[in-house]
TORSEDREN-42290 format. One record per residue: residue in one letter; x, y, z of N, C-alpha, C in turn. Coordinates in steps of 0.2 Angstrom, whole numbers, padded with zeros to 4 digits, always signed. Layout:
% TORSEDREN-42290
AXYZXYZXYZ...
***
This chain:
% TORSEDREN-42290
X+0468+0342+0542+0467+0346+0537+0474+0346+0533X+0471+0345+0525+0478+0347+0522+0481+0355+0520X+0488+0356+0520+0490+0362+0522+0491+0363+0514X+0488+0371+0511+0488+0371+0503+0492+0377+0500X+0494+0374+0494+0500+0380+0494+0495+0389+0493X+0499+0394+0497+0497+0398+0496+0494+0402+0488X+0489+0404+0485+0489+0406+0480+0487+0415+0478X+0490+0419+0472+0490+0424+0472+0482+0430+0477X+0479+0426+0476+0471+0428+0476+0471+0430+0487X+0475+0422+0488+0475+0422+0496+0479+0427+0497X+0486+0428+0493+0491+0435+0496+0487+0443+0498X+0483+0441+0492+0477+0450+0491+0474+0449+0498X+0471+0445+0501+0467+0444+0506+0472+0441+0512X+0473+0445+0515+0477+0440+0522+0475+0439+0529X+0468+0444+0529+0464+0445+0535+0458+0438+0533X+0457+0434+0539+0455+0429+0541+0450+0427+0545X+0446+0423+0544+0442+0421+0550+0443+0414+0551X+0443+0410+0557+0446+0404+0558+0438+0402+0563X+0440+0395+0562+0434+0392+0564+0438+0388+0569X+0437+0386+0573+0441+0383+0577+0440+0375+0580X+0439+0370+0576+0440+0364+0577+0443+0358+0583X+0439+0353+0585+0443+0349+0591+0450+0347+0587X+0453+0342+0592+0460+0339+0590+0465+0346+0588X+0465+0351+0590+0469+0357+0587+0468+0361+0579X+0463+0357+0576+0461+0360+0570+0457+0367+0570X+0459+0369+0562+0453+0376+0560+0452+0376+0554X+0448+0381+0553+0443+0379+0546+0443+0385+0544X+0446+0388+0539+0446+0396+0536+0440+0396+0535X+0437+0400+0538+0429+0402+0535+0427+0408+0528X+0431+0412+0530+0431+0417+0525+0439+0422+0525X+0439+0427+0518+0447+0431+0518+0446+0437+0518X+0447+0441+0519+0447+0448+0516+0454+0453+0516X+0453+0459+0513+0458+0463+0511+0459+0467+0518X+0453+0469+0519+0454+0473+0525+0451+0471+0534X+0454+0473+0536+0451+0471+0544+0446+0473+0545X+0443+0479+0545+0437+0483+0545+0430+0477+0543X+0434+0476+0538+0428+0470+0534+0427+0464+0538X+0433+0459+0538+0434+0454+0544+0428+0453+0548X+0432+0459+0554+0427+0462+0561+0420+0463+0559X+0416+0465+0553+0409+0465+0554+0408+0457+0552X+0413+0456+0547+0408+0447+0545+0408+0445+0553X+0414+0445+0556+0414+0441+0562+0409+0445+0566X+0406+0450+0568+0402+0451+0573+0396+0448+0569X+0393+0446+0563+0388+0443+0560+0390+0436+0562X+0396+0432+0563+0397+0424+0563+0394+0425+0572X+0395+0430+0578+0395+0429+0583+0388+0431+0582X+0381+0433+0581+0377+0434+0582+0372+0429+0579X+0377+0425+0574+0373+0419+0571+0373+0413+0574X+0381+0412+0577+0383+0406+0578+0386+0409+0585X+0381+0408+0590+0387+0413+0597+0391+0407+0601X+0389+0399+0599+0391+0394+0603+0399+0391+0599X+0399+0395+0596+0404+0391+0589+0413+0397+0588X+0416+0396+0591+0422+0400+0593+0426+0401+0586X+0425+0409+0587+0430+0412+0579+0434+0417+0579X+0441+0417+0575+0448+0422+0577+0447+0426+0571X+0450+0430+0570+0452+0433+0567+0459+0433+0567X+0463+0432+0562+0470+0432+0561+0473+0435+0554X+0479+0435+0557+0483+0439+0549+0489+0435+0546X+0487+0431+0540+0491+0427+0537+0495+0431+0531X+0502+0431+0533+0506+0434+0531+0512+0429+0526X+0510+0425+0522+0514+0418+0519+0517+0419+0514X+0524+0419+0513+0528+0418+0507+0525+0414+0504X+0527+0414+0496+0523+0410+0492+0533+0403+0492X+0530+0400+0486+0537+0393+0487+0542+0399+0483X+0541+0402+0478+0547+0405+0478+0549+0412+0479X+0548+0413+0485+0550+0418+0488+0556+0414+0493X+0560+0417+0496+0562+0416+0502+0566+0419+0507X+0564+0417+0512+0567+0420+0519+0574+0420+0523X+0576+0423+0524+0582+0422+0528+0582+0425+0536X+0584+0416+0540+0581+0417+0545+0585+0421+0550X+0582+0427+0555+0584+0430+0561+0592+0429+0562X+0595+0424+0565+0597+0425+0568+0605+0425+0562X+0604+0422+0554+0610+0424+0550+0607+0429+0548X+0604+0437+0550+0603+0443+0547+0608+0445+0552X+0608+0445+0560+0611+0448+0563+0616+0447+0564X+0619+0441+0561+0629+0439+0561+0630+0441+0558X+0627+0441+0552+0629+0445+0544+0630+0454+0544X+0624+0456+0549+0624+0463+0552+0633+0465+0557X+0633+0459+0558+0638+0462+0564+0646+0462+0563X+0646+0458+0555+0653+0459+0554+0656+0462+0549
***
């Protein structure tokens, strides 16, 4: 699967249903704003499809210009 840049519409939606594919793949099924949402779409994907494995997750992605500064220089920069 190709991996694609985050876009404004995906930040609004972070709650996630994944589909879980061989060779270590997944397939975004559906996004939503809120968890509550999610959990009923997926209790509907497990009543349709009970043989076919799906997660819910929370994709939380800096967009390319945003950036992070990793862990371990927050807390050197903390300690002196």
């Amino acid at each position: 699967m190709i991996p694609k840049q985050s876009t404004y519409r995906d930040r609004l939606q972070p709650w996630c249903i994944i589909r879980h594919l061989p060779k270590c793949q997944r397939l975004t099924v559906a996004r939503f704003a809120r968890r509550p949402d999610a959990e009923s779409y997926l209790n509907a994907l497990r009543r349709l499809m009970p043989a076919v494995p799906h997660t819910i997750v929370f994709v939380n992605a800096l967009s390319a210009n945003e950036t992070s500064v990793p862990i371990p220089m927050q807390l050197s920069s903390i300690q002196r």
